[in-house]
N, C-alpha and C positions, 0 to 999 in steps of 0.2 A: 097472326098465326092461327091455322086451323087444324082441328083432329091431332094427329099427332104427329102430320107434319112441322109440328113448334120443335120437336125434337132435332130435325133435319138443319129448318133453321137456326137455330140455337147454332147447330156445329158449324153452319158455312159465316155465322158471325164470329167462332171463335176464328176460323181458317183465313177470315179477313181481316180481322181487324187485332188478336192477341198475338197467333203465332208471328205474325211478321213484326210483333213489336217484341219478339223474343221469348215470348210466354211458350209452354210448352203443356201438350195435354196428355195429363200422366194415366188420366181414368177416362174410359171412354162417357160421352154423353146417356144417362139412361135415365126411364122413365122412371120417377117417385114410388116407393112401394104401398105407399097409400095410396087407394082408388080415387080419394076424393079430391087428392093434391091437382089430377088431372083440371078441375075448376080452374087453377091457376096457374097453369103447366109446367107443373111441377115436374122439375128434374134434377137429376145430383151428376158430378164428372168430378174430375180429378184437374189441377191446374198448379204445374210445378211443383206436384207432390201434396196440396194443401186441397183437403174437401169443400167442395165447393156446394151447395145449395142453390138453386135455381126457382122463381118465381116470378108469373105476371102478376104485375098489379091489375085488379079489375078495378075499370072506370065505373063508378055511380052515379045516375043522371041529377040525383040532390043534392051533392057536397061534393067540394072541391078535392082533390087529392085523386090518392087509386088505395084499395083494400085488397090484403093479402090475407092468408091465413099461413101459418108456420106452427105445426104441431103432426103428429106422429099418430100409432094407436099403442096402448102399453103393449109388452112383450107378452105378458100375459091377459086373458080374458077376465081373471080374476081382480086382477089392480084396476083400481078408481072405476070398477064395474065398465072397462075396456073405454072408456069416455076418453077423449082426444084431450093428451098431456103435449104443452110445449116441447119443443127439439131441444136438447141438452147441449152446454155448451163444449162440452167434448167430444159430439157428432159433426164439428164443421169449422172451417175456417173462415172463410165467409159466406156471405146471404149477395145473392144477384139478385138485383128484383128489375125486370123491365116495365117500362112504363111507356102510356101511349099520350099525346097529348084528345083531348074528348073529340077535337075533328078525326081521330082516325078510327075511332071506335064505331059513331052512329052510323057508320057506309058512306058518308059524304066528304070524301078527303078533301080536305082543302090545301091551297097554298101553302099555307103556313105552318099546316099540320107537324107536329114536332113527336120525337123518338130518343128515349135515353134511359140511364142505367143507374141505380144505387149499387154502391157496391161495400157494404158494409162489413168489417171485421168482427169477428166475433168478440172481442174485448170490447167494442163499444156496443156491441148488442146486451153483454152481461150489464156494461154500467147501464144501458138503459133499461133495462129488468125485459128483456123481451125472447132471451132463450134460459133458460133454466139452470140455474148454477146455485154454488152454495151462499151468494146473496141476493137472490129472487126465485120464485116459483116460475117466472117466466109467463108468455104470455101465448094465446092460440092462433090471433090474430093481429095485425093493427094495420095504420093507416102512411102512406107517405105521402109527400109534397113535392111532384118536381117544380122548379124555377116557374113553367106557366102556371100554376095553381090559382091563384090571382084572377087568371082569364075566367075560372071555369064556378062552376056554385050557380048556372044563369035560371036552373029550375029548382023550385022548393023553397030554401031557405035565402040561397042569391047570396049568403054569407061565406067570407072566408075567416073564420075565426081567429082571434087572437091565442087562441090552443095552438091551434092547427100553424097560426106565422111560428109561435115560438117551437113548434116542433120541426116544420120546415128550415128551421137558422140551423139546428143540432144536423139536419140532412144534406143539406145544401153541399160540405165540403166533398160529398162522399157518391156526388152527379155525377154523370156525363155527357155528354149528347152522343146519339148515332144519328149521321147525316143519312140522307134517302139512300143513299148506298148501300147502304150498313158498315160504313168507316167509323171508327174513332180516330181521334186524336191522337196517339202516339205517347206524347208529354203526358197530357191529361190523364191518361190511363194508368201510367206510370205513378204521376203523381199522387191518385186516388189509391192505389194499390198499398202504396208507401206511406200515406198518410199516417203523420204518429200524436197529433193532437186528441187521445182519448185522456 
């Protein structure tokens, strides 16, 4: 996704692949009120009435995974001297992060280049302390793992860390894949949505 055509995209992946698996979009797709969320194209929509949060993962050519940022600016100027505070857990129902596998990022797509989705609930973002609630401060930024992670770490370090697998097992449930199309699964979708193992 480029500029703020990610926006546009974003809707013809909900038009593909949610509504027709029943899902219904209650808030139109819009751009993040943070300037700087655009980094990671940021956007928020509405989806069967529950607030949705939108982010890409950016790919790093030294470490496996992709890196988000997820934080706000205070409402006022005056709090934490306006410095970028985590999203509260009463801003959102879930976090959408997409993700790219590293062949699609560097311009050289290849075969096998892979595309998918976390899609996390905000009760497992509280237990793992990463939006703000009354049992963590929450967090600005962090890192996720999809399934090729493994593949990737080939400059720098060339490591995939044992952090980093035991953080990807807690992600994993909560994948998808999007085929070249931009299809999902149906089931899978479903079944991520409804996930109740927090």
């Amino acid at each position: 996704m480029t500029s703020k055509n990610y926006r546009a995209e974003l809707q013809t992946l909900l038009m593909k692949a949610f509504v027709p698996a029943g899902y219904i979009i209650t808030t139109n797709v819009a751009l993040d009120s943070v300037p700087e969320s655009s980094k990671y194209e940021g956007l928020n929509f509405g989806l069967d009435g529950r607030n949705i949060v939108y982010r890409k993962g950016k790919v790093t050519l030294d470490r496996p995974g992709a890196f988000l940022s997820v934080w706000q600016r205070p409402a006022s100027k005056d709090i934490n001297g306006n410095k970028p505070i985590p999203l509260k857990s009463d801003e959102l129902d879930y976090l959408f992060i997409h993700v790219e596998s590293h062949s699609n990022v560097i311009g050289k797509p290849e075969h096998h280049a892979k595309c998918g989705m976390f899609i996390f609930p905000v009760a497992l973002l509280i237990k793992k302390g990463i939006v703000s609630s009354m049992k963590s401060k929450g967090k600005t930024g962090f890192r996720v793992f999809p399934p090729w992670s493994q593949d990737r770490g080939t400059i720098g370090t060339k490591v995939f860390s044992e952090s980093g697998k035991k953080t990807q097992r807690w992600q994993l449930p909560y994948f998808i894949d999007i085929d070249k199309d931009g299809i999902i699964d149906t089931c899978e979708l479903n079944k991520v949505l409804n996930y109740k193992d927090i």
